[in-house]
C-alpha positions as CSV (number, residue, x, y, z in Angstrom):
1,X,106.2,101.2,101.6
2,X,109.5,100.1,100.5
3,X,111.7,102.4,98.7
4,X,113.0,101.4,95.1
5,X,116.9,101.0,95.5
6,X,117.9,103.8,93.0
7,X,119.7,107.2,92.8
8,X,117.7,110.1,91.7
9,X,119.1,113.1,90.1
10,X,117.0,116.8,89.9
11,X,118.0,119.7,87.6
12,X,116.4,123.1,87.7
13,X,117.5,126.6,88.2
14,X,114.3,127.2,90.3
15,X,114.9,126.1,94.3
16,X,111.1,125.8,95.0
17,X,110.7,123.1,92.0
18,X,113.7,121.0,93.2
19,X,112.5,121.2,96.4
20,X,109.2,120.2,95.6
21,X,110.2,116.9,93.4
22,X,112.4,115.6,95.9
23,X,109.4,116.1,98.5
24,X,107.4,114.1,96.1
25,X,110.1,111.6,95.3
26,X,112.2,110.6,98.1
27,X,108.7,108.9,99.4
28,X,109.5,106.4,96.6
29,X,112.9,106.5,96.0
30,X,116.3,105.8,98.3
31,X,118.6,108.3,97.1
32,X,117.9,111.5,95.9
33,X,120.3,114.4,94.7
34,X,119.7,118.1,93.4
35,X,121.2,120.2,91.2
36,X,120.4,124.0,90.5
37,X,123.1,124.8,88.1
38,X,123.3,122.0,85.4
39,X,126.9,123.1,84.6
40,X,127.6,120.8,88.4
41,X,126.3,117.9,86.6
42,X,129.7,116.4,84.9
43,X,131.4,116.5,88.7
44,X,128.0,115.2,90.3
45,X,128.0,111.7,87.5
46,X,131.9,111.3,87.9
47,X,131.5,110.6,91.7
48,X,128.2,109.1,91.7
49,X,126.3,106.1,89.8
50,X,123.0,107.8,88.9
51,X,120.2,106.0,87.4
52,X,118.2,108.6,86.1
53,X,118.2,111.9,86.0
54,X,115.1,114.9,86.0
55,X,116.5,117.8,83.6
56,X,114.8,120.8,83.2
57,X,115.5,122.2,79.8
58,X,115.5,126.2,80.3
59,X,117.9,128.2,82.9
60,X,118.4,131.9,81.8
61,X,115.6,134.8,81.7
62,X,114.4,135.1,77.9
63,X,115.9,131.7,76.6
64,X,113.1,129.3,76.4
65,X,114.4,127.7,72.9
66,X,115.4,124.4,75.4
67,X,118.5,124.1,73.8
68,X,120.3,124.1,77.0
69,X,118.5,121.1,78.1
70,X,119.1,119.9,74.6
71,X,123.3,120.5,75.6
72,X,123.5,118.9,79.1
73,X,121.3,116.0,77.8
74,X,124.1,115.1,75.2
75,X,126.7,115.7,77.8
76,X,125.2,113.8,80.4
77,X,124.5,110.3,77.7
78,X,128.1,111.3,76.8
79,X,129.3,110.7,80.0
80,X,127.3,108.2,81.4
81,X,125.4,105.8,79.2
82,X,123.5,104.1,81.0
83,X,121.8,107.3,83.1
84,X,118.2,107.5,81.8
85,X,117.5,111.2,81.3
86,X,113.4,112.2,82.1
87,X,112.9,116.5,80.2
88,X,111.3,118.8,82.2
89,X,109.7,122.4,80.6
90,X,106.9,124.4,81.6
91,X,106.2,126.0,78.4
92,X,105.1,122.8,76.8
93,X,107.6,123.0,73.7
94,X,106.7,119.7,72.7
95,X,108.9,120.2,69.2
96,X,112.1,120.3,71.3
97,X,111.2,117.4,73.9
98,X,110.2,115.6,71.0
99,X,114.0,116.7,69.4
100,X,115.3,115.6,72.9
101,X,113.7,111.8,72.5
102,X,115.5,111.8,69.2
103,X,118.7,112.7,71.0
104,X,118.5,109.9,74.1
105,X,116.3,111.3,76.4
106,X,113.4,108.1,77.9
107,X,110.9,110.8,78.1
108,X,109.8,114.1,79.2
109,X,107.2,116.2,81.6
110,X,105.5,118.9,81.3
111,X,105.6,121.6,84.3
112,X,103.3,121.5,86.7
113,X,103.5,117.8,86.8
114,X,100.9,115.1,88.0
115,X,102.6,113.7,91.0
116,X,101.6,110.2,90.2
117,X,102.3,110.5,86.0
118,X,105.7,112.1,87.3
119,X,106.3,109.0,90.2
120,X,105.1,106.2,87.7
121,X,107.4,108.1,84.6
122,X,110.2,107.9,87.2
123,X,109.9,104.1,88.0
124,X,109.8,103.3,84.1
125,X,113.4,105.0,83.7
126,X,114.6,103.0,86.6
127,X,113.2,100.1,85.1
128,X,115.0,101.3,81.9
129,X,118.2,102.0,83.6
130,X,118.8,98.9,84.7
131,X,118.7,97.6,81.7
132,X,121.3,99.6,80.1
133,X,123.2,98.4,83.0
134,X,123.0,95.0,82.0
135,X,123.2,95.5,78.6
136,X,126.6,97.1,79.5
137,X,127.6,94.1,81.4
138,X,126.7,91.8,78.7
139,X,129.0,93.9,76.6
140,X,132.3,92.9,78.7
141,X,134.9,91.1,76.6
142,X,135.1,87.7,77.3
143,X,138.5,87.5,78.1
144,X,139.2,91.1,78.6
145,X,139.3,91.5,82.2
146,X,141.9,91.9,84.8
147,X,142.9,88.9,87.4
148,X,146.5,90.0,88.9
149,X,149.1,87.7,90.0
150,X,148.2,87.4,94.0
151,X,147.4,84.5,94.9
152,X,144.4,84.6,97.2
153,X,143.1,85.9,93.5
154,X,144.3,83.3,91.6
155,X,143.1,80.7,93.8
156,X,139.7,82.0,93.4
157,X,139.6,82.1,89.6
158,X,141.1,78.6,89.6
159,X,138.5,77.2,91.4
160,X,136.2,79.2,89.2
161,X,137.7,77.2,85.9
162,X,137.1,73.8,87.7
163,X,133.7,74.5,89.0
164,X,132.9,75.9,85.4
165,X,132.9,72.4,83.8
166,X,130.0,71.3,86.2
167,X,126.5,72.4,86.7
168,X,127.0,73.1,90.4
169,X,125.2,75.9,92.4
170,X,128.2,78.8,93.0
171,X,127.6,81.3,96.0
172,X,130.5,83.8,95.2
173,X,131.7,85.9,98.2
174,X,133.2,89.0,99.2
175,X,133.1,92.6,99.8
176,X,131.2,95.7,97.5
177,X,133.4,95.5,94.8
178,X,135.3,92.8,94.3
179,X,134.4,91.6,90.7
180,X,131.7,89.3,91.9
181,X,129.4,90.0,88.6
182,X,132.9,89.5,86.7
183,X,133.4,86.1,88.5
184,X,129.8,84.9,87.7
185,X,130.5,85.9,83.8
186,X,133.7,84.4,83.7
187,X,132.3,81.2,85.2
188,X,129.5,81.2,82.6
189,X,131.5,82.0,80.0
190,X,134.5,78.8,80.5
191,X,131.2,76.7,80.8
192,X,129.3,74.3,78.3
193,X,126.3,76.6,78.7
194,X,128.4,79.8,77.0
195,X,126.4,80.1,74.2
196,X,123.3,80.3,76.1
197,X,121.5,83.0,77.3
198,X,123.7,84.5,81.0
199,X,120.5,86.6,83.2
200,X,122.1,88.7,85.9
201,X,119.4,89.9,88.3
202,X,119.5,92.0,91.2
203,X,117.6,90.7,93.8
204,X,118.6,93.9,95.9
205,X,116.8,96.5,93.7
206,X,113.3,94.7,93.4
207,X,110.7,95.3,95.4
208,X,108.6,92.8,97.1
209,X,105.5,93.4,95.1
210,X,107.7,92.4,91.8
211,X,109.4,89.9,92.8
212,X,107.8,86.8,92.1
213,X,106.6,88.2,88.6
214,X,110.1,89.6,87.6
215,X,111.6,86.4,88.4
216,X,109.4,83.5,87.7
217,X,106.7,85.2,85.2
218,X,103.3,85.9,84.9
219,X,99.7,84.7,83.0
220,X,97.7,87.4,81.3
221,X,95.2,88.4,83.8
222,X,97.3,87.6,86.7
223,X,96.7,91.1,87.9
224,X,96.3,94.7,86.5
225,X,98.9,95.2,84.2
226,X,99.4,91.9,83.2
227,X,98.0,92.0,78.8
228,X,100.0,89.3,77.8
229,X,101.7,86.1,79.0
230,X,105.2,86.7,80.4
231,X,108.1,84.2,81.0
232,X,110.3,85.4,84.3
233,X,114.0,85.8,84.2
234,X,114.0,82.1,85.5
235,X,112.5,81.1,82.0
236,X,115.1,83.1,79.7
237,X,118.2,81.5,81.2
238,X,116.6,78.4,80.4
239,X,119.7,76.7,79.0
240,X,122.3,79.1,80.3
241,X,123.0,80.5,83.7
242,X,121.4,83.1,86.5
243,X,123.3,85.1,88.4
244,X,121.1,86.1,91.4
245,X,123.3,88.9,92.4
246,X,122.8,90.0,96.7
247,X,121.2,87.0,97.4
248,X,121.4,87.9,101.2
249,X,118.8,90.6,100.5
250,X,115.9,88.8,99.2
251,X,113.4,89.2,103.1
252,X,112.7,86.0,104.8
253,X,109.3,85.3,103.3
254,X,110.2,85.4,99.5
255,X,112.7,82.8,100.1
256,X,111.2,80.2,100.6
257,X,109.7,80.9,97.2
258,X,113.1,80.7,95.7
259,X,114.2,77.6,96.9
260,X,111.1,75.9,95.8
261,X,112.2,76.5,92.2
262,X,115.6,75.6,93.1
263,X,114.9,72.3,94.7
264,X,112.2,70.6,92.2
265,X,113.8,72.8,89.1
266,X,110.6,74.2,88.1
267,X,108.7,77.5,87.9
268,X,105.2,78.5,87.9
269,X,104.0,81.5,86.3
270,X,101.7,84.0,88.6
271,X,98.6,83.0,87.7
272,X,98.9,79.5,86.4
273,X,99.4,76.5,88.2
274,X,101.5,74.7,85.5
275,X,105.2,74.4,86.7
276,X,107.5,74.2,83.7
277,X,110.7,72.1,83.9
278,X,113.8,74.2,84.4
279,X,117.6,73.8,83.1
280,X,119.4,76.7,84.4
281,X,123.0,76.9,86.1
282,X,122.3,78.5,89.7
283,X,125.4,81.4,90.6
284,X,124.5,83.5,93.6
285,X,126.8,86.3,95.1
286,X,126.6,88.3,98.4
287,X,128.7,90.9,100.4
288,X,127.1,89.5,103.7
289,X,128.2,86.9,106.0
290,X,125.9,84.1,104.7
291,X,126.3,81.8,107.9
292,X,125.8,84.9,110.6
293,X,122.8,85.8,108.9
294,X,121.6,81.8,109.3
295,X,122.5,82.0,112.9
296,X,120.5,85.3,113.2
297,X,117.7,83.8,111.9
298,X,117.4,86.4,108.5
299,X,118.8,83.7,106.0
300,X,117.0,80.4,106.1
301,X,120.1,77.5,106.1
302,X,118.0,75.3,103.9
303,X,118.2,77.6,100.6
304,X,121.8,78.5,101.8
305,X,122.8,74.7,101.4
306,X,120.7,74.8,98.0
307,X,123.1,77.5,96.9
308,X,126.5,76.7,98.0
309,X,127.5,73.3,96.3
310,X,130.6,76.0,95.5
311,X,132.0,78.3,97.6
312,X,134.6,81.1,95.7
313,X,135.7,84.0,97.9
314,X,136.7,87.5,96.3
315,X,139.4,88.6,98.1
316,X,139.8,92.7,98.8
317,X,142.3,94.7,97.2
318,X,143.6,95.1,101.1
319,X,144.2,91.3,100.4
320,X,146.2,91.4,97.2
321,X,148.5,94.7,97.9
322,X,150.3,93.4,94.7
323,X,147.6,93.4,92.5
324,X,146.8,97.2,93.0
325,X,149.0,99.3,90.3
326,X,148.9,96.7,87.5
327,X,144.8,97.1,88.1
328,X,144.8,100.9,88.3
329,X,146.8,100.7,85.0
330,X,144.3,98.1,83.3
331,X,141.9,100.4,84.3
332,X,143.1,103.3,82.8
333,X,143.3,101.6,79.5
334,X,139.7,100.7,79.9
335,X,139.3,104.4,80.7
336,X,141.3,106.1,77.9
337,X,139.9,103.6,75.1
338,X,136.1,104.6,76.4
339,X,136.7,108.2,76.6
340,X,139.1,108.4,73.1
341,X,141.9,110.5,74.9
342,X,145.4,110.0,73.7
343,X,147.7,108.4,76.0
344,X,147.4,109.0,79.9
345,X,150.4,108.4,82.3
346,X,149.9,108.1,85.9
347,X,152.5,110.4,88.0
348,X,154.7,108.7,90.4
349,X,153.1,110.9,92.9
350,X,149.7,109.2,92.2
351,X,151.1,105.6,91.8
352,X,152.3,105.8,95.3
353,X,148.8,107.6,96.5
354,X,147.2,104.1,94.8
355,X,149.6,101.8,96.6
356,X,148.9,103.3,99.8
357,X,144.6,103.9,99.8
358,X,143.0,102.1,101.5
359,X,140.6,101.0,98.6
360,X,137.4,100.2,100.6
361,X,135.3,99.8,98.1
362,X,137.7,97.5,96.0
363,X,137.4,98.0,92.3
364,X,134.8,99.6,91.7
365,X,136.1,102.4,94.0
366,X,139.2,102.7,92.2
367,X,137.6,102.2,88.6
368,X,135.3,105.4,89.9
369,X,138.1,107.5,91.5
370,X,140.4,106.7,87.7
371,X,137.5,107.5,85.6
372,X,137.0,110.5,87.1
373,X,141.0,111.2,87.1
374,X,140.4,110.5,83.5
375,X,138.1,113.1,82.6
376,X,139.4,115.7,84.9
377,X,143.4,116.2,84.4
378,X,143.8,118.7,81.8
379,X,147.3,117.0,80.4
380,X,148.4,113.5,79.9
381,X,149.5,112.8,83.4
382,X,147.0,111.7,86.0
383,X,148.4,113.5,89.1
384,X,147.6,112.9,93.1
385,X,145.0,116.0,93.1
386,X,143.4,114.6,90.1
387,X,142.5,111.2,92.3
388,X,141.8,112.6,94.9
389,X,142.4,110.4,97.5
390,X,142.6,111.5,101.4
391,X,145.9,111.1,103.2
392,X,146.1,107.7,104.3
393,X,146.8,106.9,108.4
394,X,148.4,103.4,108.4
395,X,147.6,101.0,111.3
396,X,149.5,98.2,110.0
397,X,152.8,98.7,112.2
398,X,150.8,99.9,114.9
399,X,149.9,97.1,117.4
400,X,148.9,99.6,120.5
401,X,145.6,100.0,118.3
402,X,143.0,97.6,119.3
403,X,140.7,96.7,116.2
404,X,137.3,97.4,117.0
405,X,139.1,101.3,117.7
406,X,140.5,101.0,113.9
407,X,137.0,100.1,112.4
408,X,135.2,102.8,114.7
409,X,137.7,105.7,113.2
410,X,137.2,104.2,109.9
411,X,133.5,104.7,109.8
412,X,133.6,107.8,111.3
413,X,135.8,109.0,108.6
414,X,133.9,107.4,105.6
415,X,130.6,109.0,107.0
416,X,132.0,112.5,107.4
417,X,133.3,112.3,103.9
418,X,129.7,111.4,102.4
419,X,127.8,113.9,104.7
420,X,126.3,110.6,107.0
421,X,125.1,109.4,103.3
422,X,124.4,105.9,104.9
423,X,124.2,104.1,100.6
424,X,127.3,105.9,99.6
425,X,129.2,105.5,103.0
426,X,128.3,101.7,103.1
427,X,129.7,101.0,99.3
428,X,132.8,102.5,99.8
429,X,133.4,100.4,103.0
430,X,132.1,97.6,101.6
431,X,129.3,96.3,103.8
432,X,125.2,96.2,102.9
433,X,123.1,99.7,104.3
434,X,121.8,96.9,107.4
435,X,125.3,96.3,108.5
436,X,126.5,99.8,108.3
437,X,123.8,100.2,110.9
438,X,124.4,97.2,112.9
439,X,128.5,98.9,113.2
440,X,126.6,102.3,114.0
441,X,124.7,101.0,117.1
442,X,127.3,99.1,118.2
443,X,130.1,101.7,118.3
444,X,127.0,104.6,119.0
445,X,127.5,106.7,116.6
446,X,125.0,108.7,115.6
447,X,123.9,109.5,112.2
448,X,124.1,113.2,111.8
């Protein structure tokens, strides 16, 4: 059974119940974290994207009232938005869990649970998660973004203006983090389809056995579930534009699926066998080496020829050195403006600390390590502890280093940082779980 591509969050005071819930859920789910004291939750969401988080609502002897729960469950939507937050209480206080629903929580659970009431409630507030996350993305400013002034970046986002005006097929490249979502919106947004619906899906977080329904639709009576007729994601670009975001995920034998709607322009709802006519704007995006994984057989070259009328390349922030403290101070604004602080400074101290990381996971890496910088320093200056970036060893004067040695110590480091977390490990280095692996094997490391 194929795990759902999520991060899991469990909050209770007693060790036998967190233990138990992760038993039950890691069977289902990819990542899973615990938490006995919810007061840990604030520094646990600052370094981690969680999608939803189990919160029990009652931690001390003799207070049952929930409104502890009630506390960390504002704190937590506070923090992060798009986090769906499931209630947990074993005295059944259905007043208060019913205050909590008021308050933002998706839903809550009554102590002991059903496993598979607790499993399926779990799936729905992934379901919901993800789309807070895209309504979050939707809510970008059209022409509020940062670009910088290198010029492997500026290259890339002029190519992405002239492609704009056509109704080509994009396949934008480039490492974890690189603004490829960002890319796809902007390219969307300078087109003649901006006023039209823009569908980002995430081929990487759905599971085989949704697939075809999530993306092309469904008939009522096409299986269980299915009570009424459902267009696919397909359907409500129709106009506009898809962004089919880690395209280089999607296994071998749903491909071929995809490129028959992208060859005749049609789709075909499960359970019908009427194929409605199509007029959407194709943009696809991948971290992985498209034309290796043809070679190696795990990307058919047929749909990767369907898809790359365009090529655009996100370069690294390795790649555009110059580009790194005007972006950390964008940032910042962005940071400052959604948390309502007065003005924050970075110290010189830090700026140099953000010249000199590494930066493997890109933006999104540095967006993670300012917003937390953000709600941590206790004045207006951001300082080098409040980052908290490691020392950084540089190789770039060094030519007695060979470069397979340089990537070995690199993921060596990156692991023992994350505990041999293999999902968090691979993001900040920038390469899919698989290939993380692949590197593993091939430099034997072992993952412990």
């Amino acid at each position: 059974m194929k795990k759902t591509q999520s991060n899991i969050l469990i909050i209770d005071d007693q060790e036998d119940i967190l233990f138990a819930a992760k038993m039950l859920l890691k069977k289902h789910f990819e990542t899973i974290f615990t938490l006995n004291n919810p007061k840990n939750v604030l520094q646990l969401l600052s370094e981690n994207e969680i999608d939803v988080v189990l919160l029990d609502m009652n931690y001390r002897i003799g207070f049952e009232d929930g409104r502890e729960g009630l506390y960390f469950l504002k704190e937590i939507k506070k923090l992060s938005p798009k986090t769906v937050v499931i209630l947990m209480t074993a005295f059944g206080k259905v007043e208060t869990a019913v205050e909590g629903l008021k308050n933002g929580a998706f839903d809550y659970v009554l102590k002991p649970w059903e496993n598979e009431k607790l499993v399926e409630t779990v799936k729905q507030a992934v379901d919901e998660a993800r789309k807070n996350k895209r309504k979050i993305e939707k809510e970008i400013i059209d022409n509020n973004f940062f670009v910088g002034d290198s010029k492997a970046i500026q290259k890339a986002y002029a190519l992405g203006e002239k492609v704009a005006k056509t109704d080509a097929n994009v396949l934008i490249l480039g490492e974890n983090g690189t603004g490829k979502f960002v890319m796809a919106h902007h390219i969307h947004q300078s087109s003649n389809r901006k006023n039209n619906a823009f569908i980002h899906v995430d081929l990487g977080s759905l599971n085989d056995n949704i697939f075809e329904s999530e993306l092309f639709g469904y008939a009522k009576g096409a299986f269980t579930d299915a009570k009424i007729d459902t267009a696919g994601r397909f359907e409500n670009a129709q106009n506009g534009t898809i962004f089919l975001d880690e395209i280089g995920n999607v296994p071998l034998h749903l491909q071929s699926k995809l490129l028959q709607v992208i060859q005749t322009k049609t789709v075909t709802r499960l359970g019908e066998s009427k194929a409605r006519p199509l007029n959407v704007r194709i943009i696809t995006a991948t971290n992985l080496n498209l034309k290796e994984e043809v070679n190696l057989k795990n990307f058919r070259e047929d749909l990767y020829y369907r898809i790359n009328t365009m090529e655009i390349t996100l370069p690294s922030l390795k790649e555009r050195k110059e580009d790194k403290i005007p972006l950390a101070k964008f940032l910042l604004q962005k940071m400052i403006s959604k948390y309502e602080r007065n003005e924050i400074v970075f110290s010189e101290k830090a700026l140099e600390q953000i010249e000199k990381h590494a930066w493997n996971g890109n933006i999104r890496e540095m967006e993670n390590r300012i917003e937390r910088a953000v709600i941590l320093c206790d004045n207006n200056t951001i300082s080098e502890t409040d980052l908290d970036l490691e020392q950084i060893i540089s190789f770039e004067n060094r030519d007695d280093i060979p470069l397979s040695d340089i990537e070995k110590i690199t993921i060596e480091k990156v692991l023992a940082k994350h505990d041999y977390n293999i999902s968090k490990s691979a993001e900040e280095l920038g390469l899919s779980r698989a290939a993380l692996y692949r590197r593993m094997e091939k430099y034997n490391i072992n993952n412990s």
